[in-house]
Biotite code that builds the C-alpha atoms (Angstrom):
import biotite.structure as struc

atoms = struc.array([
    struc.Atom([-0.233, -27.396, 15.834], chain_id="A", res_id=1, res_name="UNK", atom_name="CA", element="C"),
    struc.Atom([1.391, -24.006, 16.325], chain_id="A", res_id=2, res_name="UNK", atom_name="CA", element="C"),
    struc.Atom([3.753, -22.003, 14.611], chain_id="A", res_id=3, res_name="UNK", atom_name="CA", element="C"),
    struc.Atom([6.698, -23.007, 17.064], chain_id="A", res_id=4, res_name="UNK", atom_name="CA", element="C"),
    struc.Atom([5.436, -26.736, 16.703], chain_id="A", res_id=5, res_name="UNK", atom_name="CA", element="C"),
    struc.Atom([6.216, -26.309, 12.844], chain_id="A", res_id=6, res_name="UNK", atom_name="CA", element="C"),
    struc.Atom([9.561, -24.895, 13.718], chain_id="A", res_id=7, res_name="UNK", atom_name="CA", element="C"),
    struc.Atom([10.455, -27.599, 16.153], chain_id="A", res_id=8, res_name="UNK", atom_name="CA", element="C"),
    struc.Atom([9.324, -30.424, 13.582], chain_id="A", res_id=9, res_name="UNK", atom_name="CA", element="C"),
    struc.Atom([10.990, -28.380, 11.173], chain_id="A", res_id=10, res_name="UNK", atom_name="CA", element="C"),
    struc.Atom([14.201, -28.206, 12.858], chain_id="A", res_id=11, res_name="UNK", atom_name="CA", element="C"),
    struc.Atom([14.407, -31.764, 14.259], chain_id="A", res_id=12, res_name="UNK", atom_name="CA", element="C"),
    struc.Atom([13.980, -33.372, 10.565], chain_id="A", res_id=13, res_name="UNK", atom_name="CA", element="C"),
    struc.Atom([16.225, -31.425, 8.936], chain_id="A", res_id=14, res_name="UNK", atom_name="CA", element="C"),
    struc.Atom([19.194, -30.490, 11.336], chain_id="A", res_id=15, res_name="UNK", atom_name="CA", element="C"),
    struc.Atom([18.723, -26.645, 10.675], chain_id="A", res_id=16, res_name="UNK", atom_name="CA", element="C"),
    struc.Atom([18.926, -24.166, 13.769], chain_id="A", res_id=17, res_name="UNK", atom_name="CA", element="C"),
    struc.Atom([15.459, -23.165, 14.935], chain_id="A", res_id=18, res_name="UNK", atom_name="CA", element="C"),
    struc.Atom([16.394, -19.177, 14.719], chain_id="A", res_id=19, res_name="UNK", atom_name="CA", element="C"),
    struc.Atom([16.882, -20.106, 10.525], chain_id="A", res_id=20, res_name="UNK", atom_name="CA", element="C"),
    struc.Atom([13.652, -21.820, 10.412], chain_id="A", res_id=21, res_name="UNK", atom_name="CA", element="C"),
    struc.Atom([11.963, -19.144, 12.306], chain_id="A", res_id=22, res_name="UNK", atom_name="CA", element="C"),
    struc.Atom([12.786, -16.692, 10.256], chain_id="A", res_id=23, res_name="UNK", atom_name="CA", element="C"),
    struc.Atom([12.500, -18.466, 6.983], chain_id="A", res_id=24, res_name="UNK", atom_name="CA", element="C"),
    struc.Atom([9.082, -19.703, 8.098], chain_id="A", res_id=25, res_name="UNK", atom_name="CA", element="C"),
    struc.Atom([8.521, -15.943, 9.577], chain_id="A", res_id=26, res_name="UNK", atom_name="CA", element="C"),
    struc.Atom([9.393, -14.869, 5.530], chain_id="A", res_id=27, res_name="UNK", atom_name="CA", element="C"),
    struc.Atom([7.056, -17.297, 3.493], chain_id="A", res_id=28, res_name="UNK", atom_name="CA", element="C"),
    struc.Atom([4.060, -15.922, 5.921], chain_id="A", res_id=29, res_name="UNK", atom_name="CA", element="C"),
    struc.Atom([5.356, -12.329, 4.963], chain_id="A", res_id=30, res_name="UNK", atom_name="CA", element="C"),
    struc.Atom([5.727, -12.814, 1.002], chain_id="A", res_id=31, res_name="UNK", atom_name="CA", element="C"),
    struc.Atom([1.791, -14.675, 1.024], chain_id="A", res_id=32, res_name="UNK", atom_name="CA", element="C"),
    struc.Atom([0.565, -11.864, 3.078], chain_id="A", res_id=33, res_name="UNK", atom_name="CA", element="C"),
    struc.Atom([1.778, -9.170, 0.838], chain_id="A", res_id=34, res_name="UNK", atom_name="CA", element="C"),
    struc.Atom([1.002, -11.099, -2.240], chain_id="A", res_id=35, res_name="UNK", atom_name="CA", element="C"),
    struc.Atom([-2.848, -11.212, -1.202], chain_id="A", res_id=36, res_name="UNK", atom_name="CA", element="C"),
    struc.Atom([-3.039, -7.913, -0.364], chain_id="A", res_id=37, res_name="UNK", atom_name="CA", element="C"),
    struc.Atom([-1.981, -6.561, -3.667], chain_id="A", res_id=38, res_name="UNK", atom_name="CA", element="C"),
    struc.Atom([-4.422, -8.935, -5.138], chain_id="A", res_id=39, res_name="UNK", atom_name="CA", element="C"),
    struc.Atom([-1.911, -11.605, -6.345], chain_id="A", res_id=40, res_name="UNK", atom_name="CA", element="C"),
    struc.Atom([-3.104, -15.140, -6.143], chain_id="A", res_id=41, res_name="UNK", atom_name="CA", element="C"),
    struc.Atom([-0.832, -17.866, -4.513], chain_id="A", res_id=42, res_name="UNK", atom_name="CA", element="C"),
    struc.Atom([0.007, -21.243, -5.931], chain_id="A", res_id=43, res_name="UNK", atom_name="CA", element="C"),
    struc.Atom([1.991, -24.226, -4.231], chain_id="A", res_id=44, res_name="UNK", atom_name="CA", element="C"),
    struc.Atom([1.481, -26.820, -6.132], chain_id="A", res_id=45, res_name="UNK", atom_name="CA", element="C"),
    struc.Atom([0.355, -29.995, -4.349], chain_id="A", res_id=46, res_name="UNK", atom_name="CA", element="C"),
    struc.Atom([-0.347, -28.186, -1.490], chain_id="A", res_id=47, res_name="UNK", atom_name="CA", element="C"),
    struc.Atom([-2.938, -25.472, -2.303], chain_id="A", res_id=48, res_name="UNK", atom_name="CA", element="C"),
    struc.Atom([-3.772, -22.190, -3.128], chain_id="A", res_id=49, res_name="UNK", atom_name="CA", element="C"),
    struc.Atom([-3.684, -19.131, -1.346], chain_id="A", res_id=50, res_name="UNK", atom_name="CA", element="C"),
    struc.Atom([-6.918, -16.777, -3.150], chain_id="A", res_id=51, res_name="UNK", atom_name="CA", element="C"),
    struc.Atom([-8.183, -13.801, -2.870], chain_id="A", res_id=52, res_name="UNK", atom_name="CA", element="C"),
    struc.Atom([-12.084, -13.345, -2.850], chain_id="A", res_id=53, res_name="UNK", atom_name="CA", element="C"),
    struc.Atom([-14.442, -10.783, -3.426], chain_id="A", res_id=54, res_name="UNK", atom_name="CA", element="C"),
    struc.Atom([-17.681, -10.940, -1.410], chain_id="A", res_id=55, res_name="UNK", atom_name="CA", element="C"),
    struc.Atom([-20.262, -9.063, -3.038], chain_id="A", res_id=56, res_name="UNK", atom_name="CA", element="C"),
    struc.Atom([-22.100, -6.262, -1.699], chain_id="A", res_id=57, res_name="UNK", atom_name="CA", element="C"),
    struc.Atom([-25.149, -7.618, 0.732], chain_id="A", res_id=58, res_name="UNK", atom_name="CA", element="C"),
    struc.Atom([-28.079, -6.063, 2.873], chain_id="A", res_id=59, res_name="UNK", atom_name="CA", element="C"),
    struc.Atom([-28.020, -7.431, 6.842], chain_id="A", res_id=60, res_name="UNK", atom_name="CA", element="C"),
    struc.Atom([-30.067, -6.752, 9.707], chain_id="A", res_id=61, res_name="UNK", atom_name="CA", element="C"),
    struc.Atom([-28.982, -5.160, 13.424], chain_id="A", res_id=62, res_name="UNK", atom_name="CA", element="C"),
    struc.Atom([-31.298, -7.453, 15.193], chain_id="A", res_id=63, res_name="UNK", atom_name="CA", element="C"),
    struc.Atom([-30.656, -5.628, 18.434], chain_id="A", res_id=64, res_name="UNK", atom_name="CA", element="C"),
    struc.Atom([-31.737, -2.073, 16.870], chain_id="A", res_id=65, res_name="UNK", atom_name="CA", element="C"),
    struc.Atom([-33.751, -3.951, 13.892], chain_id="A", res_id=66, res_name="UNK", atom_name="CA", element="C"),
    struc.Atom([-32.601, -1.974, 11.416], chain_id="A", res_id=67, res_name="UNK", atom_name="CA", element="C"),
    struc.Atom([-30.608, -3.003, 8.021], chain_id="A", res_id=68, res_name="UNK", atom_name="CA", element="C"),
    struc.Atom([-27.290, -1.901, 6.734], chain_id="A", res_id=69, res_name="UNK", atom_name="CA", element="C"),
    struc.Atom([-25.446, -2.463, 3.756], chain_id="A", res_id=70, res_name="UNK", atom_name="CA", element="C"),
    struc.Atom([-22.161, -4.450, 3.727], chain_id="A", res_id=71, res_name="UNK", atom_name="CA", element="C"),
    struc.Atom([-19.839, -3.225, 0.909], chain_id="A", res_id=72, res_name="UNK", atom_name="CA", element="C"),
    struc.Atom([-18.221, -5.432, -1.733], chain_id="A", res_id=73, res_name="UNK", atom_name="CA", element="C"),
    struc.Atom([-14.996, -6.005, -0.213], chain_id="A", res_id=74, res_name="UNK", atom_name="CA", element="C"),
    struc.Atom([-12.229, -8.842, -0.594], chain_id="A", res_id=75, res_name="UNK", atom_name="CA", element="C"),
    struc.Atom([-11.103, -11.461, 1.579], chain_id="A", res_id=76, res_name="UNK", atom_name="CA", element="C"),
    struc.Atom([-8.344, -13.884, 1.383], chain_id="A", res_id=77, res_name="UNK", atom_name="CA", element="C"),
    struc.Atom([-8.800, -17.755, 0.899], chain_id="A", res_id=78, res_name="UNK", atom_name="CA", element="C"),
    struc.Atom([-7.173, -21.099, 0.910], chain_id="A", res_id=79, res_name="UNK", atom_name="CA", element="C"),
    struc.Atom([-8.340, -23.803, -1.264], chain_id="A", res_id=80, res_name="UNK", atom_name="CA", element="C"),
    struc.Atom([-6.152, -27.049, -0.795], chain_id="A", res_id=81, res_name="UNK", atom_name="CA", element="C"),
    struc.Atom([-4.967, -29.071, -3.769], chain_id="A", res_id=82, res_name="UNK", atom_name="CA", element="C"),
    struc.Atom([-6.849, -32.571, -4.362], chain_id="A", res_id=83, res_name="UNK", atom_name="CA", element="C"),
    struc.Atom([-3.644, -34.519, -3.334], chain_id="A", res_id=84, res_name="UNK", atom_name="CA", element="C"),
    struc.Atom([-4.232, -32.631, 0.332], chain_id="A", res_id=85, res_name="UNK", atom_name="CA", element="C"),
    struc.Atom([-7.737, -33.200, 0.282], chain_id="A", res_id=86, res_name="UNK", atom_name="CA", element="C"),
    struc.Atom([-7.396, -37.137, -0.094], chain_id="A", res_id=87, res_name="UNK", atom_name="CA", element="C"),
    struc.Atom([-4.306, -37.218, 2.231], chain_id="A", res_id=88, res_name="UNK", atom_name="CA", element="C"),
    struc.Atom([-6.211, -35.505, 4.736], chain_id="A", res_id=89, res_name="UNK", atom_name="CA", element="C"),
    struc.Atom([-8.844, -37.962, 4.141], chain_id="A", res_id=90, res_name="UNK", atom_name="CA", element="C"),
])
């Protein structure tokens, strides 16, 4: 499902104008993204949670020049989904 499926489905079930959802939609995707990046966890309860990780620093290999470099500790974000979305999804 893509983005402008959501804002179809959206839009049929609810009456509102596409352009609203859209940009409401648009908004939401906005608020989580800046939320992460300044570290802030976020929570929608029954749904899940949108988490930031930090992967720890790690040694890997260039197999093509077999050499090793080191990753740095750096963050990444996460979603872990609530039980209730685990069993519906089940």
């Amino acid at each position: 499902m893509t983005k402008a499926d959501i804002v179809n489905e959206i839009s049929r079930s609810t009456g509102l104008e596409k352009s609203a959802v859209l940009t409401t939609i648009e908004k939401f995707m906005e608020t989580v993204k800046e939320s992460m990046a300044n570290g802030e966890n976020v929570y929608l309860r029954g749904f899940g949670s949108f988490i930031v990780k930090t992967r720890k620093e790690k040694t890997a290999r260039n197999i093509s020049k077999n050499t090793t470099i080191i990753i740095p500790e750096h963050k990444v974000p996460a979603f872990k989904p609530a039980k209730t979305f685990i069993e519906d999804v089940k």
